[in-house]
C-alpha positions as CSV (number, residue, x, y, z in Angstrom):
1,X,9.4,11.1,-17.4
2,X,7.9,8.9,-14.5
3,X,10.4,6.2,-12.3
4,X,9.3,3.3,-10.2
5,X,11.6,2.3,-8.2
6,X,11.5,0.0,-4.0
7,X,12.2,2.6,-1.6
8,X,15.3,1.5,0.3
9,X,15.4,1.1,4.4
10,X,17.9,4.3,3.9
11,X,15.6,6.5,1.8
12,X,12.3,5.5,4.0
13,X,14.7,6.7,7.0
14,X,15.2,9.7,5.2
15,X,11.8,10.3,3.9
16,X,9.9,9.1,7.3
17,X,9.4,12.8,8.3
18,X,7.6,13.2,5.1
19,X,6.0,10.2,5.1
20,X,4.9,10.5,8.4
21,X,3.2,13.8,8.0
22,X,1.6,12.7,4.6
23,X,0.3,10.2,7.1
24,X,-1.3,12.3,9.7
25,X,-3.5,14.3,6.4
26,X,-5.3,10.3,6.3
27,X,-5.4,8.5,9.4
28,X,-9.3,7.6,8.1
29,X,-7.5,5.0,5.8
30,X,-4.9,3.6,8.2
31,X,-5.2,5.0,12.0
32,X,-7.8,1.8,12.9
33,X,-5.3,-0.8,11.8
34,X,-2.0,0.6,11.8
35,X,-0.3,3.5,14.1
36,X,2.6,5.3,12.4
37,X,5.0,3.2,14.5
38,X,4.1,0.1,13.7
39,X,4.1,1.2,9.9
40,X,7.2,2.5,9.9
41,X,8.6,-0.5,11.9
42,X,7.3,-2.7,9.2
43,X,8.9,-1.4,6.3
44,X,12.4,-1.0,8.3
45,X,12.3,-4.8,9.6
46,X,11.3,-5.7,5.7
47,X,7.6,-7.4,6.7
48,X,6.4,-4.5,4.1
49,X,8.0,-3.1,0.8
50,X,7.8,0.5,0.2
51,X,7.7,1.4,-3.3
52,X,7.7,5.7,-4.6
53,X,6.5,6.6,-7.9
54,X,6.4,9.9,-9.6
55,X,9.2,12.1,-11.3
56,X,12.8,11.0,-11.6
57,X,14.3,12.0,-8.3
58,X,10.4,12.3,-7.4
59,X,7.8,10.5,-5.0
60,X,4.0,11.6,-5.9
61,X,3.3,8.3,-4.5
62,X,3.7,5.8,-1.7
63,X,2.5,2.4,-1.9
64,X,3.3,0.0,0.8
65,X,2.8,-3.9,0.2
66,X,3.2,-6.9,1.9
67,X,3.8,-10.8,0.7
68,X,1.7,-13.4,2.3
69,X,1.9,-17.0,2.0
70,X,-0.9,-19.0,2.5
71,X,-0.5,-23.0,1.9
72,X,-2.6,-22.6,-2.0
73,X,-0.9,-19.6,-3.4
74,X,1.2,-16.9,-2.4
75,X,-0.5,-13.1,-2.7
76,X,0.7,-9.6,-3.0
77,X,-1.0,-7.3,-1.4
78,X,-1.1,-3.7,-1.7
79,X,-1.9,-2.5,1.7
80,X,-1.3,1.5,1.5
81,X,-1.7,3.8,-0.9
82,X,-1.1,8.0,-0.8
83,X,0.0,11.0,-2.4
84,X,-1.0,12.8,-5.7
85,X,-0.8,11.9,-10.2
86,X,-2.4,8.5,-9.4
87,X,-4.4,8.6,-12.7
88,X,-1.0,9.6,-14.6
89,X,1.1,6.7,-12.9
90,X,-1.1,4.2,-12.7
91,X,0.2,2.4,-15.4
92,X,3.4,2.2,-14.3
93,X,2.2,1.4,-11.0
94,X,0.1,-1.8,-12.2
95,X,3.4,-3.0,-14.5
96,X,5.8,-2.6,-11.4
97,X,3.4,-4.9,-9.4
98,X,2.9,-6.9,-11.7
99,X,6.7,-7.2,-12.5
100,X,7.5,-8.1,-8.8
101,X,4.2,-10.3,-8.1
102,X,5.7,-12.9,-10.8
103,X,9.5,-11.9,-9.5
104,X,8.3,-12.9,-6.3
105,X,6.5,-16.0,-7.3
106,X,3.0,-14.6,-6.3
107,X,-0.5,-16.3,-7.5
108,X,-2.9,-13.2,-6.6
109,X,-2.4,-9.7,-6.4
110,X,-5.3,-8.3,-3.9
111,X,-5.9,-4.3,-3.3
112,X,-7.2,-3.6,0.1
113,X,-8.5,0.1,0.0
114,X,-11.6,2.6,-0.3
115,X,-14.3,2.4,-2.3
116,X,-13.4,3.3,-6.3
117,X,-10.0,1.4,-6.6
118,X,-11.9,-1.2,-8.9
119,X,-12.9,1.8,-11.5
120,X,-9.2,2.8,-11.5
121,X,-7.7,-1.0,-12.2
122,X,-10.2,-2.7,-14.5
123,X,-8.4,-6.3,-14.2
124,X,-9.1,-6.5,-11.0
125,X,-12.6,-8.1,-9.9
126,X,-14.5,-6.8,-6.3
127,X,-14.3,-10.4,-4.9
128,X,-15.9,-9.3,-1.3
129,X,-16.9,-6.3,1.0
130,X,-15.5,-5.9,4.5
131,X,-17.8,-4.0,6.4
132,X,-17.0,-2.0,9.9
133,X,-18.7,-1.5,13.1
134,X,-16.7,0.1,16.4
135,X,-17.0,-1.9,19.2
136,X,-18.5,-0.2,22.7
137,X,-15.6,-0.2,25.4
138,X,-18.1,-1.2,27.9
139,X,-21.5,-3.6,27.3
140,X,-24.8,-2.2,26.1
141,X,-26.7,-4.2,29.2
């Protein structure tokens, strides 16, 4: 039997060791945006939800998500995703977002992540690419 359940400031306390080394096995889908401090300072100052699915008493998986308000529509955003069973909780997954997006008065759920999220959720549409170049720290001329 699978649970969904919004990780409380306690738990993520608990859990931040965890967490935070499940973290370091990625940093290619968070380390140029995020550093692990100013993630977990995020979800302790409530800017980001953390949210664990898996077994009861379990977490296979971490999602981390953020509500932004923009003056046409508010959106939930799914920032962060990690750990393992993705194809078996999906489901609940999308029905727990989808339960808090209209709890939360949200127009728009959007999925920032890799390449191949749109062949696991096939109600969401690819609506734009972002595309990535480093920057030099000192001028080509």
């Amino acid at each position: 039997m699978e649970e969904a359940r919004r990780i409380s400031i306690e738990e993520w306390n608990t859990h931040w060791p965890k967490i935070s080394a499940a973290l370091d096995r990625i940093p290619q889908f968070w380390a140029d945006y995020w550093t692990k401090e100013s993630i977990n300072g995020a979800v302790v100052q409530g800017q980001w939800q953390a949210w664990g699915f898996g077994g009861i008493g379990d977490i296979n998986i971490v999602v981390l998500t953020q509500i932004m308000s923009f003056p046409a529509s508010r959106i939930l955003q799914m920032i962060l995703a990690f750990g393992n069973d993705l194809e078996r909780l999906m489901p609940l997954m999308e029905a727990t977002f989808e339960r808090f997006a209209i709890e939360t008065e949200c127009d728009l759920c959007e999925i920032i992540g890799r390449v191949g999220w749109e062949k696991k959720l096939p109600r969401f549409r690819r609506t734009g690419v972002m595309l990535k170049a480093r920057v030099p720290k000192t001028g080509v001329h």
